[in-house]
C-alpha positions as CSV (number, residue, x, y, z in Angstrom):
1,X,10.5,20.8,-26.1
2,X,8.2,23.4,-25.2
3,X,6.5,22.3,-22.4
4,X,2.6,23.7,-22.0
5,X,2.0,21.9,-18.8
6,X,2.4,18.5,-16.7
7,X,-0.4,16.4,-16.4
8,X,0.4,13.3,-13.3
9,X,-2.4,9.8,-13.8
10,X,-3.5,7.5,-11.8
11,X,-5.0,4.6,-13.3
12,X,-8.4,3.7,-12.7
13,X,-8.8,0.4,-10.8
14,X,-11.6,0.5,-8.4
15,X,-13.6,3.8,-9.1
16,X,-15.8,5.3,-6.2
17,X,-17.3,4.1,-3.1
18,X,-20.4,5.8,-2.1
19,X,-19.1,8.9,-4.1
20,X,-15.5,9.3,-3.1
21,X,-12.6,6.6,-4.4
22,X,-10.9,5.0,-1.5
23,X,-7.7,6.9,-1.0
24,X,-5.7,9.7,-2.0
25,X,-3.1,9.9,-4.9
26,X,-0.2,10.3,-2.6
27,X,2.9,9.8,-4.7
28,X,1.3,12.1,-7.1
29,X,1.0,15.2,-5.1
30,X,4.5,14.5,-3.5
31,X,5.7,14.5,-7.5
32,X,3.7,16.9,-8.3
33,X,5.0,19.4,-5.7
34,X,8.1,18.8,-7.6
35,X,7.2,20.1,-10.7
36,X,8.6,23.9,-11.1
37,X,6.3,26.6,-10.2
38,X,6.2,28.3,-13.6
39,X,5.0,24.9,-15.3
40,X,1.4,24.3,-15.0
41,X,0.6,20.9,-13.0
42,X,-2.2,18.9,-12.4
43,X,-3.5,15.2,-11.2
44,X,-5.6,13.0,-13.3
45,X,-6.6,10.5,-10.6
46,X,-9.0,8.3,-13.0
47,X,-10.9,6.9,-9.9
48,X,-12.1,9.8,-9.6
49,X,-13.1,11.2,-12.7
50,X,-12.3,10.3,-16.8
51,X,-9.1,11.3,-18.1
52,X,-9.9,14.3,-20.3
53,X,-8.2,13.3,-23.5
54,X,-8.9,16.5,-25.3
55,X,-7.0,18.6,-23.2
56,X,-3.8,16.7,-23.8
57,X,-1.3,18.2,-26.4
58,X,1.8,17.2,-28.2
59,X,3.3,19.7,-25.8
60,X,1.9,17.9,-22.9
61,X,4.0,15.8,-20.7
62,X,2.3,12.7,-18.7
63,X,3.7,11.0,-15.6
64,X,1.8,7.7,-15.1
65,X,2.4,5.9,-11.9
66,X,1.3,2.2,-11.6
67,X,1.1,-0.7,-9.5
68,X,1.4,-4.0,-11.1
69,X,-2.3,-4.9,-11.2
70,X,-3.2,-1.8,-13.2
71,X,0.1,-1.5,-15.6
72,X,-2.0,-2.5,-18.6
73,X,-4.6,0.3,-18.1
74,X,-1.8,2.6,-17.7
75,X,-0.5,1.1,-21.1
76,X,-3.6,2.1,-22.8
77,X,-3.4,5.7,-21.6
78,X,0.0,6.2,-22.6
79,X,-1.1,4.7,-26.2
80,X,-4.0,7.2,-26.1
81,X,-1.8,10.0,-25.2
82,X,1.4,9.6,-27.7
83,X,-1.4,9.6,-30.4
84,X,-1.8,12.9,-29.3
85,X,2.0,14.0,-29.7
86,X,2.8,14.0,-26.1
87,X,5.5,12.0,-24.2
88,X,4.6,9.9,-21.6
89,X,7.4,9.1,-18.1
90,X,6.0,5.8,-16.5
91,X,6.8,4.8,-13.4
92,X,5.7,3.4,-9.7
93,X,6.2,0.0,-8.4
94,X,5.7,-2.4,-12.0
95,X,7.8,0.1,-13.7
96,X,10.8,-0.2,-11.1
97,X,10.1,-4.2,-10.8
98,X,10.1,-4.7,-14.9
99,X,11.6,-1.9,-16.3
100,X,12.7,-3.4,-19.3
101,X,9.1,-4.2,-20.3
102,X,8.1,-1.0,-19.6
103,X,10.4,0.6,-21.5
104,X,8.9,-1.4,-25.2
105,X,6.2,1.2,-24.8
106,X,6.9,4.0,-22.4
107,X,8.6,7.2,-23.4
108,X,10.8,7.4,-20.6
109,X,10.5,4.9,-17.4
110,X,11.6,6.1,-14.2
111,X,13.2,3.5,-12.1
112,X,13.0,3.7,-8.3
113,X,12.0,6.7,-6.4
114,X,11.2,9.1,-8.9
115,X,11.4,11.8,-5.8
116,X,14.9,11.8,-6.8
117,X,15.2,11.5,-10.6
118,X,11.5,13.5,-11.4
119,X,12.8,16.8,-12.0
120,X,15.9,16.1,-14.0
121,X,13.4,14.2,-16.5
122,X,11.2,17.1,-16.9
123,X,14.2,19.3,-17.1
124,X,16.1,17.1,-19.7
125,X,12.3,17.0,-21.8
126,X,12.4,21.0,-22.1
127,X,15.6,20.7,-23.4
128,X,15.0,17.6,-25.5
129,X,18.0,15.8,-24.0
130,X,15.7,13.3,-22.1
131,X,17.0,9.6,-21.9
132,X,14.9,6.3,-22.3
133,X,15.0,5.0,-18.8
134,X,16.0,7.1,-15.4
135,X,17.3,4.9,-12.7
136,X,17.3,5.9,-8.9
137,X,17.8,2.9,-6.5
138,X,20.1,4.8,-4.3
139,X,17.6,5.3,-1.5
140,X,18.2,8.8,-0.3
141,X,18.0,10.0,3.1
142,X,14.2,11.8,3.3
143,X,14.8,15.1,5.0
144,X,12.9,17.7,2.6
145,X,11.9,15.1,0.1
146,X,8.5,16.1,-1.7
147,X,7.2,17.9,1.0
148,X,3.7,19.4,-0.6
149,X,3.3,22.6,-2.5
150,X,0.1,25.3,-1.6
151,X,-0.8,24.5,-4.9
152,X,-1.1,20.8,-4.6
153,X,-2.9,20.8,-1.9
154,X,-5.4,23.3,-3.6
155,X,-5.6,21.0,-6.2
156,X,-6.6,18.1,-4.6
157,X,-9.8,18.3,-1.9
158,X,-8.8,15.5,-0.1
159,X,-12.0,15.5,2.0
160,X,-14.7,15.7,-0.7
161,X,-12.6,13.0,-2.8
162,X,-11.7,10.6,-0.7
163,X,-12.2,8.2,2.3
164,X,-8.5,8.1,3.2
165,X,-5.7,10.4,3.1
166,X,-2.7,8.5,2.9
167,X,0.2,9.2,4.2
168,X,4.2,8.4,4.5
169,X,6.7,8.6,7.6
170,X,9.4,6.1,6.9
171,X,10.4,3.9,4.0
172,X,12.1,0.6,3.3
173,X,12.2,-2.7,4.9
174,X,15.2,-5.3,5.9
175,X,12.8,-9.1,5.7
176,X,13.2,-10.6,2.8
177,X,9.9,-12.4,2.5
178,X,10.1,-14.5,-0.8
179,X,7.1,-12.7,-2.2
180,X,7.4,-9.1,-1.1
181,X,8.7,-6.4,-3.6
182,X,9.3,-4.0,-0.4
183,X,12.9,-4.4,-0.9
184,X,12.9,-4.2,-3.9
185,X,10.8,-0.8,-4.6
186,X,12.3,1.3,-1.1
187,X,15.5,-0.9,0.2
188,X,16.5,-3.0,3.0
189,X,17.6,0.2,5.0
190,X,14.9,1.9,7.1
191,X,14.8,5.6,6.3
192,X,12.9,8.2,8.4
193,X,11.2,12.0,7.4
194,X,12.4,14.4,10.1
195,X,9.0,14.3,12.7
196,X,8.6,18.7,12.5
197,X,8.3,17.5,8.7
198,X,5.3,15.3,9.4
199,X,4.0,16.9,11.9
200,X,3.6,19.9,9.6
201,X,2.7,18.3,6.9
202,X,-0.2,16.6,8.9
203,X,-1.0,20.3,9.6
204,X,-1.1,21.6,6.3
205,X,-3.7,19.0,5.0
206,X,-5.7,19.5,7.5
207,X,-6.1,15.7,8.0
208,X,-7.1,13.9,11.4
209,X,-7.1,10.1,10.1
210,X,-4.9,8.7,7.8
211,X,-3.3,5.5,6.6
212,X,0.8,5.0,6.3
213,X,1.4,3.4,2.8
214,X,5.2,2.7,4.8
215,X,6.4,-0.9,4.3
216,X,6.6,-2.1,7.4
217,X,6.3,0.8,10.0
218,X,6.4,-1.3,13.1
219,X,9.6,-2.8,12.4
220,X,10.7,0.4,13.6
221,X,10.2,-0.2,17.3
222,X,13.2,-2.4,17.0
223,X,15.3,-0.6,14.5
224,X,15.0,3.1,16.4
225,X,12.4,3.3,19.4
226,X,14.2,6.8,19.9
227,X,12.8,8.1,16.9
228,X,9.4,6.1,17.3
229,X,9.1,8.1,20.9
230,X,10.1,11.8,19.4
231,X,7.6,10.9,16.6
232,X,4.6,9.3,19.1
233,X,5.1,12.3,21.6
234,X,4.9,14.7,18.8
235,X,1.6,13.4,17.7
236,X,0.1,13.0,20.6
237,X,-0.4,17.2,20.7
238,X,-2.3,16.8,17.3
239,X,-6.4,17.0,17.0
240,X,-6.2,13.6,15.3
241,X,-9.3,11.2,15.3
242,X,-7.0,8.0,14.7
243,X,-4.2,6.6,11.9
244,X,-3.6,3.4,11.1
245,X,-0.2,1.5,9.8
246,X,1.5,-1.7,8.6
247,X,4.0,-3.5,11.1
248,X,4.8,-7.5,12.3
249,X,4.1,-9.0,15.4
250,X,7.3,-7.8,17.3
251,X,5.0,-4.7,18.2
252,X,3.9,-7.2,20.9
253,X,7.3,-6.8,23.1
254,X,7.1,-2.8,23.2
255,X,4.7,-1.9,25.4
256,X,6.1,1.4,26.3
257,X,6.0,2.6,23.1
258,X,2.4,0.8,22.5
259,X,0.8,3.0,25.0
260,X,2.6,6.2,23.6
261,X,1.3,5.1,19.9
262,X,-2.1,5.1,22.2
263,X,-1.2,8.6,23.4
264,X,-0.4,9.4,19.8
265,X,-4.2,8.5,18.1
266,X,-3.2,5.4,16.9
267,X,-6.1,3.6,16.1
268,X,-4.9,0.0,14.3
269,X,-2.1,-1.9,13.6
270,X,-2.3,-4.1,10.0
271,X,-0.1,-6.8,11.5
272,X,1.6,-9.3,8.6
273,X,0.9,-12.8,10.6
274,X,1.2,-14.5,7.3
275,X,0.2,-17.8,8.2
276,X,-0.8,-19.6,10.6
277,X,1.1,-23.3,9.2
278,X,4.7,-23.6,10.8
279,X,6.4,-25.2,8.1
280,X,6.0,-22.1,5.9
281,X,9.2,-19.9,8.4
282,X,11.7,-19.8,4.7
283,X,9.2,-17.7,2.8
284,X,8.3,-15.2,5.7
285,X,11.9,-13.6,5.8
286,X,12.0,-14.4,9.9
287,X,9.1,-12.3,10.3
288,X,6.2,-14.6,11.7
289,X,6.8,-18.3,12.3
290,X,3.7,-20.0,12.2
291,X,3.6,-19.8,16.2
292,X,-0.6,-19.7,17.1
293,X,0.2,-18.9,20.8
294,X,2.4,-15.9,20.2
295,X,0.6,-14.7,17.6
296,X,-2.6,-14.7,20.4
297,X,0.0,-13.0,22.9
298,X,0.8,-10.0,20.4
299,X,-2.8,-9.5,19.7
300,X,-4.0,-9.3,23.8
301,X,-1.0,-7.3,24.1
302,X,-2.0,-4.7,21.9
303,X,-5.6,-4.8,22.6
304,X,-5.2,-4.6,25.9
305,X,-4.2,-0.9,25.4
306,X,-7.1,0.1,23.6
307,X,-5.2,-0.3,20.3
308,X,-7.0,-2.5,17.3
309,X,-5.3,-5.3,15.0
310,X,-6.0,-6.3,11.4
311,X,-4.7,-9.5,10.9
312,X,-3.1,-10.2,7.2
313,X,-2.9,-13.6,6.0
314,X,-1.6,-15.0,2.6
315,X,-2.7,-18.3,0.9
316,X,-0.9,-20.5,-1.0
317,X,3.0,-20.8,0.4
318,X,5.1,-23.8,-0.3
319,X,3.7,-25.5,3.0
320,X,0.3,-24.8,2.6
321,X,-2.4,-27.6,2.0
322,X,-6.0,-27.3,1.3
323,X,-6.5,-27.7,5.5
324,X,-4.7,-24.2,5.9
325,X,-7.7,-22.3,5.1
326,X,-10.0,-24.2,7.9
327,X,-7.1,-23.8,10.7
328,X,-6.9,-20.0,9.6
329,X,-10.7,-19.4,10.4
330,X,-10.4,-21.5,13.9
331,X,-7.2,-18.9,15.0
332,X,-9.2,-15.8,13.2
333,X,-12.5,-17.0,15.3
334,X,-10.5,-17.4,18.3
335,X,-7.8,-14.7,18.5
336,X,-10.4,-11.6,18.7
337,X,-8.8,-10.2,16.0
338,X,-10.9,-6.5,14.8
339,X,-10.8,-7.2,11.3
340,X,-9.3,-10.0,8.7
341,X,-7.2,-9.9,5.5
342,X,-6.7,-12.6,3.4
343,X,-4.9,-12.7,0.2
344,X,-3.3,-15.0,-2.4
345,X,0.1,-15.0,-2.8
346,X,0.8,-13.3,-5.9
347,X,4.5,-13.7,-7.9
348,X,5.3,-10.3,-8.7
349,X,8.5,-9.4,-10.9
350,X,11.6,-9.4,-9.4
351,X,10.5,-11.5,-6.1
352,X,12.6,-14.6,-5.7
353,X,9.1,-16.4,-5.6
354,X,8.4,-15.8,-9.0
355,X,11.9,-16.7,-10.2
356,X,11.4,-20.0,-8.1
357,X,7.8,-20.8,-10.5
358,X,9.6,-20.2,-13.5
359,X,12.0,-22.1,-13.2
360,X,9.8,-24.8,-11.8
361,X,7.4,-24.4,-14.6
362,X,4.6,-23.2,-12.2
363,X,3.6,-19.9,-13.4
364,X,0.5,-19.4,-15.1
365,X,-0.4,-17.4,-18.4
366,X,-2.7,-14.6,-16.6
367,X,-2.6,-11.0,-17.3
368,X,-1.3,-8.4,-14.9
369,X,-4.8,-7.4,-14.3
370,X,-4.8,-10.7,-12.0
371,X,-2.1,-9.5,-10.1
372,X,-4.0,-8.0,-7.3
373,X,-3.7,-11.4,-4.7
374,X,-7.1,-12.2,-5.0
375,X,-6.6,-14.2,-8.3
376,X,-4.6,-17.7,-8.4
377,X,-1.1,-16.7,-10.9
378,X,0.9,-19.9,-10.2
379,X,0.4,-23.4,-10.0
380,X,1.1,-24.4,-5.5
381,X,3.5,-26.9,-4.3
382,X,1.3,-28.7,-2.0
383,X,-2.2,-28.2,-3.8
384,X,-3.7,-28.0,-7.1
385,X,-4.8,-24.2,-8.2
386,X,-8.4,-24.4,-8.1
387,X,-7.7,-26.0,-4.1
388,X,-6.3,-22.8,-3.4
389,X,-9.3,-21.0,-5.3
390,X,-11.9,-22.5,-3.4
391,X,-10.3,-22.7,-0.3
392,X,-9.3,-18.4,-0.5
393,X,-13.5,-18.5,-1.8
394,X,-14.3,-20.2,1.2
395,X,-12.5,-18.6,3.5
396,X,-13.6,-14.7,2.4
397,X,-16.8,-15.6,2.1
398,X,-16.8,-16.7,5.8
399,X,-15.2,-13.4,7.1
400,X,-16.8,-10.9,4.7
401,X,-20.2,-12.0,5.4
402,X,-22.5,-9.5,7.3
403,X,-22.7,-11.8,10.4
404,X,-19.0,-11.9,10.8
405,X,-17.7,-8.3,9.9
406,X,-21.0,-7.6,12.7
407,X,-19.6,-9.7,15.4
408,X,-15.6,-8.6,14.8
409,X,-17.2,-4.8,14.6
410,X,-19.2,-4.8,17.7
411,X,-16.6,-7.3,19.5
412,X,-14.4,-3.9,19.0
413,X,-16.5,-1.1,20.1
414,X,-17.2,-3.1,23.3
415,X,-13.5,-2.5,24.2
416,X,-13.8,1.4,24.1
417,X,-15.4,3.5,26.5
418,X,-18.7,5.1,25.6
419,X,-17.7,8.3,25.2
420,X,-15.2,7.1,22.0
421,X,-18.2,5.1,20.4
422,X,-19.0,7.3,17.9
423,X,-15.6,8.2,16.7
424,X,-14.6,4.3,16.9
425,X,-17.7,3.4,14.9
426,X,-16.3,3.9,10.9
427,X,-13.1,2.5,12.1
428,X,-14.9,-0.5,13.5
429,X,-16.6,-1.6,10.5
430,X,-15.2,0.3,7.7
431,X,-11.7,-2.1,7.0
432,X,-13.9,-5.1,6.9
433,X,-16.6,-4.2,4.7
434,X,-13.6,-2.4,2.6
435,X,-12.4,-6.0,2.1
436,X,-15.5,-7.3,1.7
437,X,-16.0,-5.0,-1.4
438,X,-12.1,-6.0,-2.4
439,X,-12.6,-9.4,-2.6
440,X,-16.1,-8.9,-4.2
441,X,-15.3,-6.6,-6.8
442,X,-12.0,-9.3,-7.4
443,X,-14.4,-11.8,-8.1
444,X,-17.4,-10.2,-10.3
């Protein structure tokens, strides 16, 4: 096959916020700095503006990536586009998860990180040996993976088009929390980019806030603090306003490397406290325990070096009665924590949670659209579904109202000298009210 040019889509799912869609399409400009110079490229991020059917040929090849939540949009465009005559690769998270449904009306699925399998796929298209499915669960070390082309980074203004540049240090994560597909989408074995690679790449995009899309980036302090220090110090020389990243509560017992992640911009840590209901330790894969009083001690800890914390919280585990949501809101009012998620928890394929509801007869007919943990999927052990609908209702509609995010927002700024005020400000209020417009737009 002749190849006239690869286009890369992202499905639409939330569109723009005040003009610019949330964050940037990562994965595709790491793939698309794959693609061979002397093949013409580009990004379709639909959040950001229609997909331009009319420009797609049967010469055209399409690389959609997609999350769960979005896999049927991404099944229309790739029935839009084949009645055009071009081939469509699918792949991301629901394609690595349920590859064999993918594959009933994908081209070609890619399995696991395309980083690896990507060009071999374009390469076997041009010369029309190209298999169904391409499977790459071997998790590669990351030195000089997909590091981004002049041309990508031309292509995409990251600045005009979005609030947050996303960004990716480390991969793969060891818990094996019942309903987390971490494991199954990067590995159990924590893999670092070489820190001059970040550094520069940090450099090159021109970026001075950013959110890591890792796993479970804290997890790190345990696994190799050595490489959390060369990484910290290394930042710490950069013009950076403040970054932001996913980790557990074991952050709490490093405070070296706390105040170095201070030294090194870091603005938040999203902290997975899970629950606050003891009895719910076998789904959480060892990582939180249900413990209020430690959970407090992690959040003063970090605080207490100028550093924010996002508490995340998921509903409905096998312990979890209607009182859960009440006791939440009591530790959430009383912890000081900056900002609040709450989700639902959500069986996505391959998770041994949703293996459990099947066989229990617990899963509920809802399409994947309702996949995005703010929507009830399965039927809970230890309270009907609309319980855990109205209770999750409740409970978002008490944190994402304006009095609340206000008191969390100005609760933060108070711990941050003067002279940061202004630069602490979006941060401050920004994750909140981007919740408040998740859960929102969830429920419309």
């Amino acid at each position: 096959m002749n190849i006239d040019k690869v286009v890369l889509v992202y499905p639409k799912r939330d569109g723009k916020i005040l003009g610019k869609a949330q964050g940037s399409p990562y994965t595709l400009m790491r793939l698309a700095s794959l693609v061979p110079d002397e093949l013409p490229v580009e990004i379709w991020d639909e959040d950001v503006a229609p997909i331009p059917y009319e420009r797609i040929t049967p010469h055209t090849v399409m690389g959609i990536t997609s999350k769960t939540l979005s896999i049927e949009r991404a099944q229309q465009i790739a029935a839009a586009t084949q009645r055009r005559g071009a081939r469509v690769v699918v792949g991301g998270t629901h394609a690595t998860l349920a590859p064999e449904e993918v594959s009933t009306w994908a081209d070609i699925t890619a399995v696991g990180e395309g980083y690896f399998t990507w060009r071999q796929i374009l390469d076997d298209i041009a010369h029309d040996r190209a298999q169904k499915m391409y499977v790459d669960e071997s998790w590669a070390n990351l030195a000089g993976v997909a590091r981004l082309t002049d041309r990508v980074l031309k292509m995409v203004d990251e600045k005009r088009d979005y609030w947050t540049p996303y960004m990716e240090i480390t991969r793969g994560c060891p818990r094996n929390c019942s309903f987390c597909t971490a494991i199954r989408v990067s590995g159990r074995i924590m893999r670092h980019r070489p820190v001059d690679e970040v550094v520069e790449e940090i450099e090159r995009r021109d970026i001075k806030r950013f959110f890591l899309t890792d796993d479970n980036f804290g997890l790190n302090f345990r696994t190799d603090p050595t490489y959390i220090e060369q990484l910290f110090r290394a930042l710490r020389k950069l013009p950076l306003n403040g970054w932001t990243n996913q980790a557990e509560m074991m952050v709490g017992d490093f405070p070296d490397l706390i105040q170095l992640s201070k030294e090194a911009h870091m603005d938040k840590f999203f902290i997975g406290f899970e629950s606050v209901n003891s009895g719910n330790k076998r789904d959480l894969g060892g990582k939180a325990k249900g413990n209020i009083a430690e959970y407090k001690r992690v959040i003063k800890t970090v605080q207490s070096y100028g550093i924010g914390v996002v508490g995340l919280f998921v509903f409905g585990l096998e312990a979890d009665t209607p009182d859960v949501f009440q006791n939440t809101w009591d530790f959430c009012k009383e912890s000081g924590l900056d900002n609040v998620s709450f989700t639902i928890m959500t069986p996505y394929p391959g998770t041994a949670a949703r293996a459990q509801y099947i066989q229990e007869g617990r899963l509920l007919d809802v399409p994947w659209s309702k996949y995005d943990t703010t929507h009830v999927t399965f039927q809970p052990a230890s309270m009907t579904a609309d319980q855990l609908r109205e209770g999750y209702d409740w409970i978002c509609r008490k944190a994402y109202s304006l009095p609340s995010i206000a008191t969390r927002g100005v609760r933060t700024l108070r711990r941050h000298p003067m002279r940061d005020a202004r630069r602490k400000l979006f941060s401050s209020f920004s994750t909140d009210f981007g919740y408040r417009r998740t859960y929102s737009y969830r429920s419309a």
